[in-house]
C-alpha positions in Angstrom: 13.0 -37.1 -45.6 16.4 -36.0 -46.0 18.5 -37.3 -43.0 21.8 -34.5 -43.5 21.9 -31.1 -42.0 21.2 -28.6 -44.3 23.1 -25.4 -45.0 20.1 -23.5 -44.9 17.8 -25.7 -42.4 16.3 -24.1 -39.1 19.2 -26.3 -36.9 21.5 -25.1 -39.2 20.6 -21.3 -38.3 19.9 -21.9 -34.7 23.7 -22.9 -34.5 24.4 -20.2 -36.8 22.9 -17.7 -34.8 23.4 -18.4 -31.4 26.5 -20.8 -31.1 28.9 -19.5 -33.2 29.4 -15.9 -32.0 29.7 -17.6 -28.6 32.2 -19.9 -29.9 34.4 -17.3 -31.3 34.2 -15.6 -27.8 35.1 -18.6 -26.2 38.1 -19.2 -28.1 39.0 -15.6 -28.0 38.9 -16.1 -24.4 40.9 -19.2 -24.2 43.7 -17.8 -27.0 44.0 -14.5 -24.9 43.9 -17.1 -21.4 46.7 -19.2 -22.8 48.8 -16.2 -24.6 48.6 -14.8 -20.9 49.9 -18.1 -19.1 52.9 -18.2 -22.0 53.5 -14.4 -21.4 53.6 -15.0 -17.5 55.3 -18.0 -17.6 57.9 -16.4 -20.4 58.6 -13.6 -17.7 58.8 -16.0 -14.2 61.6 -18.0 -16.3 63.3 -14.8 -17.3 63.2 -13.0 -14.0 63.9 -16.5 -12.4 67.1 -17.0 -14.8 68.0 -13.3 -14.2 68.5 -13.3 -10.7 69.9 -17.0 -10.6 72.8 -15.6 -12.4 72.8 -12.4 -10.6 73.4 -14.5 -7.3 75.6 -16.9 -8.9 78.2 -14.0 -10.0 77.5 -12.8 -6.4 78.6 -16.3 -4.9 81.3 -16.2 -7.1 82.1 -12.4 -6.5 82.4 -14.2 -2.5 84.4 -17.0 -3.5 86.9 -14.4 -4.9 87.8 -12.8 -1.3 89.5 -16.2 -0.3 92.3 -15.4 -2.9 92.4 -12.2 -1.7 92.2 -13.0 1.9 95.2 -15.2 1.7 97.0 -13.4 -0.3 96.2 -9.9 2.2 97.6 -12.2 4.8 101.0 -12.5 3.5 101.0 -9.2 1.8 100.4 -8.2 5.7 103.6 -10.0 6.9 105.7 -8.8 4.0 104.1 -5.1 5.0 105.7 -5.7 8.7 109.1 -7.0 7.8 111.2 -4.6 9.8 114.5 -4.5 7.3 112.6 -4.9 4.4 112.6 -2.2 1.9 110.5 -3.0 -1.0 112.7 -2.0 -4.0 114.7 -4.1 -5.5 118.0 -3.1 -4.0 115.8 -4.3 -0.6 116.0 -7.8 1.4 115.1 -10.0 -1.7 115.6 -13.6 0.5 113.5 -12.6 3.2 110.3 -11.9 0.5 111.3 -15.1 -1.1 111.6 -17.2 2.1 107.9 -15.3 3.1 106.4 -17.1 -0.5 107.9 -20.3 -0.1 107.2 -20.7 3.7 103.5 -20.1 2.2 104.1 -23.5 0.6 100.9 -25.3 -0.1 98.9 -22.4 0.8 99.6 -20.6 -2.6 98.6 -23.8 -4.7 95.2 -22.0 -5.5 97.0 -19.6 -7.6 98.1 -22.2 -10.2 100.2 -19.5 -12.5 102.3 -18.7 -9.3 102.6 -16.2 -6.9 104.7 -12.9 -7.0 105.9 -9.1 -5.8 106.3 -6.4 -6.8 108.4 -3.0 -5.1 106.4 0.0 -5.0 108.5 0.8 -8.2 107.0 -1.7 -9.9 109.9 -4.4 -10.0 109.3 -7.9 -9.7 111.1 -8.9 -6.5 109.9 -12.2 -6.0 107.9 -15.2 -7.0 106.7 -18.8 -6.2 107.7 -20.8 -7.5 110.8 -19.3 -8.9 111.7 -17.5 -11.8 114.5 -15.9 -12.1 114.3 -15.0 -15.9 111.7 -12.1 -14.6 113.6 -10.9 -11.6 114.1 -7.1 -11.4 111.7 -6.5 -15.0 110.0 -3.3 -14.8 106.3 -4.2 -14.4 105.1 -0.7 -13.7 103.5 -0.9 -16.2 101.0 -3.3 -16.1 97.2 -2.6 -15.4 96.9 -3.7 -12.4 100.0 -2.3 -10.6 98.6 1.1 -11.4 95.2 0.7 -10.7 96.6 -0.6 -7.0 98.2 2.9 -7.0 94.4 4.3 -7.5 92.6 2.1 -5.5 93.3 0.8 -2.0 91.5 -2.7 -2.6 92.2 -5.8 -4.7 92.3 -5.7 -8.4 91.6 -8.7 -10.5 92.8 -8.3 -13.7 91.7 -8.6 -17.1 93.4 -11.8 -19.2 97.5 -10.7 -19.2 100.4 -12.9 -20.7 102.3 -13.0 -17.0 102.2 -16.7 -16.5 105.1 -18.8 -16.9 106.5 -19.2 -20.3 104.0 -16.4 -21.0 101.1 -17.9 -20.2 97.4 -16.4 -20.5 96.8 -16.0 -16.5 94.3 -13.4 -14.7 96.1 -11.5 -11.3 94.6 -11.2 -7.9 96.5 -8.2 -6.5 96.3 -6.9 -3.1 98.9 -4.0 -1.7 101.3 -3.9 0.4 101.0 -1.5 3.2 104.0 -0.5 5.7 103.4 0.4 9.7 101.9 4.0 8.6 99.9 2.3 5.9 102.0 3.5 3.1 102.2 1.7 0.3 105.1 -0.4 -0.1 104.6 -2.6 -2.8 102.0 -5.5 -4.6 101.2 -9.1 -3.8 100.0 -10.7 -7.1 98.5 -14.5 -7.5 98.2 -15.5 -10.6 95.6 -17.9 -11.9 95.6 -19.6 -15.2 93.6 -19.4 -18.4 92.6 -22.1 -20.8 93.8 -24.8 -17.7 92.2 -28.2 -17.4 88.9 -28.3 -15.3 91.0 -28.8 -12.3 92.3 -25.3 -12.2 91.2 -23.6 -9.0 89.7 -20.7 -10.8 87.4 -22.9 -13.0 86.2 -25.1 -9.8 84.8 -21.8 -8.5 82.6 -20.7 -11.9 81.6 -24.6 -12.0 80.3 -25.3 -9.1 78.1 -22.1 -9.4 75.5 -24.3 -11.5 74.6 -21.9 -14.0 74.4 -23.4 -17.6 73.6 -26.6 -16.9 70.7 -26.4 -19.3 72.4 -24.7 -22.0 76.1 -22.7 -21.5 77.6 -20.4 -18.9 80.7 -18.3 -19.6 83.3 -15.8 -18.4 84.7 -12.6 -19.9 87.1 -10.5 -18.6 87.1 -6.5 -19.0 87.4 -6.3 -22.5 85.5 -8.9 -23.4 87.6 -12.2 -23.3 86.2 -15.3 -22.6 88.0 -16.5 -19.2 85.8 -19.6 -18.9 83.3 -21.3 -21.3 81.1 -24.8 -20.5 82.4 -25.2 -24.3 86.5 -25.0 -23.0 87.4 -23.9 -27.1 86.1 -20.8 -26.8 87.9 -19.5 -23.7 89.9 -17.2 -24.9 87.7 -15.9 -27.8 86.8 -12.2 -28.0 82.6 -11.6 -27.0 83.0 -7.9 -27.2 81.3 -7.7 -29.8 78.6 -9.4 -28.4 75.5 -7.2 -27.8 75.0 -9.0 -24.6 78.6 -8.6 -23.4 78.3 -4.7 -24.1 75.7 -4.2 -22.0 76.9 -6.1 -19.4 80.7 -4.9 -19.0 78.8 -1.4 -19.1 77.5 -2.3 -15.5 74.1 -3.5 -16.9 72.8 -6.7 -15.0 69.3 -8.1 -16.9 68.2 -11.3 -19.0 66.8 -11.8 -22.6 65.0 -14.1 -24.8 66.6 -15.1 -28.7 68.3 -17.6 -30.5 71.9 -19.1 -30.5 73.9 -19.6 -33.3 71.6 -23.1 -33.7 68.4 -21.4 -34.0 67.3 -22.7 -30.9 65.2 -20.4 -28.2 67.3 -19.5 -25.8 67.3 -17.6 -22.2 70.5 -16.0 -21.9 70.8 -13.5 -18.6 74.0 -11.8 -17.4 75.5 -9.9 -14.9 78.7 -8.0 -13.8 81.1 -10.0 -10.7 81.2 -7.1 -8.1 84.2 -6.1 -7.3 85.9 -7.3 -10.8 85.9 -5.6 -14.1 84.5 -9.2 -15.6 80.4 -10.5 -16.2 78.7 -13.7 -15.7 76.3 -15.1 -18.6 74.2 -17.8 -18.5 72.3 -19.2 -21.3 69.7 -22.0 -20.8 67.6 -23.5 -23.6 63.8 -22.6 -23.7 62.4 -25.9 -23.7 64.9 -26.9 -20.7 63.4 -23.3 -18.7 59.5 -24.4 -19.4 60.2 -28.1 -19.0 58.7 -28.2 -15.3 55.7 -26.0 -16.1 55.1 -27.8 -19.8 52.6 -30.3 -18.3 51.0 -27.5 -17.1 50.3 -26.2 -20.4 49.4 -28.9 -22.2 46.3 -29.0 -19.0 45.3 -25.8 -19.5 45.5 -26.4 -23.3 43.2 -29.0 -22.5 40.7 -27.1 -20.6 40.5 -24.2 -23.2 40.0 -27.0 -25.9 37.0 -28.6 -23.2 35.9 -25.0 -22.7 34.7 -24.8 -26.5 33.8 -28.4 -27.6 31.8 -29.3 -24.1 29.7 -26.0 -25.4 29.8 -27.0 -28.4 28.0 -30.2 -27.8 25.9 -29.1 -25.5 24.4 -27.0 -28.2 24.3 -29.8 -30.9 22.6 -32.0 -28.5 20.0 -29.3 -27.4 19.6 -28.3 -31.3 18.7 -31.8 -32.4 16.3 -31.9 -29.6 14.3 -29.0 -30.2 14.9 -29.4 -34.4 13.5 -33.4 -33.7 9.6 -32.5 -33.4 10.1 -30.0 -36.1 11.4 -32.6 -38.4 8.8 -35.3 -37.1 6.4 -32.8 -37.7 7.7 -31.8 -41.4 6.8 -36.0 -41.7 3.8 -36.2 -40.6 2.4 -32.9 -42.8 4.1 -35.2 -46.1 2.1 -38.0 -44.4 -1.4 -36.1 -44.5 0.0 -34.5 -47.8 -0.2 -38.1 -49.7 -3.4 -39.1 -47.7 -2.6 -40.5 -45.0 -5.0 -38.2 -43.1 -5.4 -39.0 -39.0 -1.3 -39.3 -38.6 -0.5 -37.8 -35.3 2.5 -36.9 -33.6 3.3 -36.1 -30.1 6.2 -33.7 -28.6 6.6 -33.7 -24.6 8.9 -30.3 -25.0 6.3 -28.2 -22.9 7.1 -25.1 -25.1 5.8 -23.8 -28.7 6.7 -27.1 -30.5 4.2 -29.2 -28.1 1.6 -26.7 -28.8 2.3 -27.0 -32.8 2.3 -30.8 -32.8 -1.2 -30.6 -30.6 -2.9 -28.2 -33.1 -1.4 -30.6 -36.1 -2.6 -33.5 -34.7 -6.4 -31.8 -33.8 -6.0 -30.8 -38.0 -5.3 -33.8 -39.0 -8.1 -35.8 -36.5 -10.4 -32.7 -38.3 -9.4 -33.7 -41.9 -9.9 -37.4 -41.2 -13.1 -36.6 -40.1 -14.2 -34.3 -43.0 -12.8 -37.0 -45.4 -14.5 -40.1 -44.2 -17.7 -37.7 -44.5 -16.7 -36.8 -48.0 -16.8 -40.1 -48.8 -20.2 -41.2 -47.2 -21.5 -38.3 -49.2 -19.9 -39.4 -52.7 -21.4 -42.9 -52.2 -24.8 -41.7 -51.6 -24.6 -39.7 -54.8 -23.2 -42.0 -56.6 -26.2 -44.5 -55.6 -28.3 -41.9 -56.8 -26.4 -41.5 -60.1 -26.6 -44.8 -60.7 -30.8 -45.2 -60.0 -31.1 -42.1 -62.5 -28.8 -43.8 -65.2 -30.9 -47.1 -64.9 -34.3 -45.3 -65.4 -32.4 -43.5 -68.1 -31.3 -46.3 -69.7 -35.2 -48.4 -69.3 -36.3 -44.9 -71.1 -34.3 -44.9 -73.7 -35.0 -48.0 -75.3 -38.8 -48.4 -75.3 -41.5 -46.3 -75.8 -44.1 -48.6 -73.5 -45.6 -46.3 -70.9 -46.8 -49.1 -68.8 -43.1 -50.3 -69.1 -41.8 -47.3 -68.1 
C-alpha cells in the first residue's frame, strides 16, 4: 500500500476542495488586515510628523518675539527721545549711547545691532561701524516693507553683516509720541555661524530631525540652517517641497532622499516670517516603535492560515485512515485472506462501511470453508468412481468386479 499522498487520492481532493478556497480567503484576509495596519500606521506617522513640525515652527515662530521684544523696547526709548530727530542730521550720540547702554542685552543679535532714520540712513550701530554710517539703506527689503506693515519683519538672507556678512534682520519701527514713524531698529543675526549662534540654538533645540534632517529656508528659498551645516546657504527653491511651502502650504509627504532611503519629510511655514520649517525623518526610524508590532500581527496572520491548515491535515488523515485501512483489508480478502476485519470508531459513514466489510468478509469466509467441505466430498467420490473404474478396466471377471 502506497504510503505517499497522492495527487489524485480522496485526502488529496478533500483538501482540494474544501481547504484551499478557505486558505486563499484567509490569506486574503490577513494581506488586506496587514496592508490596512501599514496604511494606518503609514498615515498616524505622517500626520504625527506633520503636526510635530507644524508646532515646532510654531515654538520657534514664539521664540522669535524675544528678539523682537527686546529690540521694541529700545526702539520704544529711541521713539521717546525728546531732541531726537531721526535723520541723519539728528542727535547721532544719544542713539549711539541708547545701543551701547543696551550692552549685553543685544548679544543675541550676533551680526550687531543698528538704525535706521525714517529716510533710510544708517544712524547707528552696535558695535560700531563707522564705514556704514549715513549709507542710504532705503532700499533694502525690509526698511520698506516696515513702511507697509506696522509689525516686525524678519528678513530674507541679506549681505548686511560686518565685512558683508550673510545675516537675517529682525526689524521693528520706531514710533514718535503720535505714533508716527520715525525710523527702524534692526538686529542682525548671522548665517553660516558656529552652533553657538543664538539664532541656531533656537531651530536646535526645537527637536525636529533628530531621526533624519531638519532645515531652514528663508523667502526665496535659502537654506538659513541645515542639521548638515554645508548646505546652509544652498538654494532649495527648486525644491518641490519648498515651493509648496513658501506658498503658505503647511502638510507632510512620503519619498526618497538623494540616498534612496524612505523618508517622511513634513513642512511648514514660521508665522509671522516669510521662511518654512522642514523636517525629514527616516521611515524605519518613524515605524521603529510600532515595528514589533508588526512583526506580531505578521505572526498572527501567518498562525491564522497554518493553525487552519493543520487542523485540516490532521482531520483529513483521520477520516482518509479507515478508508485506507479499509483499501487493505479488501487487497487482504482480494489474495485470500478471507475473514480480515477492520474496525473504525468514527460514528459516521466510514464505521458503517468498515461494519458491512467486515459482515462480507465473515460471509465469504463462511461460503469458502463450505466450498471446501463440498470439493472434498466430491473429490472422495471421484476418487471411489476412479478406483471401480480402474478394477473394471483390467479384468473381465464378473465375480471380481
Amino acid at each position: 500500500m502506497p504510503s505517499g499522498i497522492r495527487w489524485g487520492g480522496l485526502r488529496t481532493k478533500i483538501i482540494a476542495w474544501s481547504f484551499v478556497p478557505t486558505a486563499i480567503i484567509l490569506a486574503a484576509v490577513a494581506w488586506v488586515t496587514f496592508s490596512a495596519y501599514q496604511q494606518v500606521t503609514e498615515d498616524l506617522v505622517i500626520e504625527r510628523d506633520r503636526e510635530l513640525t507644524r508646532f515646532s515652527a510654531g515654538e520657534f515662530a514664539a521664540g522669535l518675539t524675544e528678539h523682537t521684544a527686546l529690540l521694541s523696547e529700545y526702539a520704544g526709548v529711541l521713539g521717546i527721545l525728546p531732541h531726537v530727530a531721526y535723520n541723519y542730521e539728528g542727535d547721532l550720540a544719544v542713539q549711539s549711547d541708547v545701543l551701547k547702554q543696551a550692552g549685553s542685552r543685544f548679544e543675541v543679535f550676533d551680526g550687531g545691532v543698528l538704525t535706521l532714520s525714517k529716510q533710510g540712513l544708517v544712524v547707528a550701530t552696535e558695535p560700531e561701524r563707522p564705514e556704514i554710517l549715513g549709507q542710504d539703506w532705503s532700499n533694502r527689503s525690509y526698511f520698506r516693507h516696515i513702511l507697509r506693515s506696522p509689525g516686525p519683519v524678519f528678513s530674507d538672507i541679506v549681505a548686511d553683516g560686518p565685512r558683508g556678512a550673510a545675516v537675517i534682520v529682525v526689524a521693528v519701527p520706531i514710533r514718535g509720541y503720535q505714533g508716527q514713524f520715525e525710523g527702524v531698529m534692526a538686529g542682525l543675526l548671522r548665517v553660516g555661524a558656529t552652533a553657538s549662534s543664538p539664532l541656531y540654538r533656537d531651530v536646535a533645540r526645537l527637536g525636529v530631525g533628530q531621526s533624519g534632517s531638519a532645515y531652514l529656508v528663508d523667502g526665496s528659498g535659502r537654506v538659513i540652517y541645515h542639521s548638515d551645516p554645508d548646505r546652509i546657504g544652498d538654494d532649495f527653491s527648486t525644491h518641490v517641497i519648498v515651493q509648496e511651502m513658501l506658498g503658505g502650504k503647511m502638510g507632510a509627504l512620503r519619498t526618497r532622499d538623494i540616498d534612496g532611503r524612505h523618508i517622511v519629510a513634513s513642512f511648514a511655514p514660521v508665522p509671522g516670517t516669510p521662511w518654512g520649517l522642514v523636517s525629514e525623518a527616516t521611515w524605519a526610524a518613524l515605524t521603529s516603535g510600532s515595528r514589533g508590532y508588526q512583526r506580531f500581527l505578521l505572526l498572527l496572520l501567518v498562525l491564522g492560515v497554518a493553525v487552519p491548515a493543520l487542523v485540516v491535515a490532521v482531520g483529513v488523515t483521520r477520516i482518509t485512515r479507515p478508508i485506507r485501512e479499509l483499501i487493505g483489508a479488501a487487497q487482504e480478502v482480494a489474495a485470500g485472506k478471507f475473514g480480515h476485519t477492520i474496525s473504525a470508531s468514527t460514528g459516521d459513514e466510514v464505521e458503517e462501511l468498515a461494519k458491512q466489510f467486515t459482515i462480507m468478509s465473515a460471509q465469504l469466509q463462511e461460503s469458502y470453508t463450505h466450498l471446501e467441505q463440498r470439493v472434498a466430498d466430491r473429490t472422495k467420490e471421484l476418487a471411489a468412481l476412479n478406483a471401480i473404474a480402474t478394477v473394471v478396466s483390467r479384468s473381465l471377471d464378473l465375480e471380481e468386479i
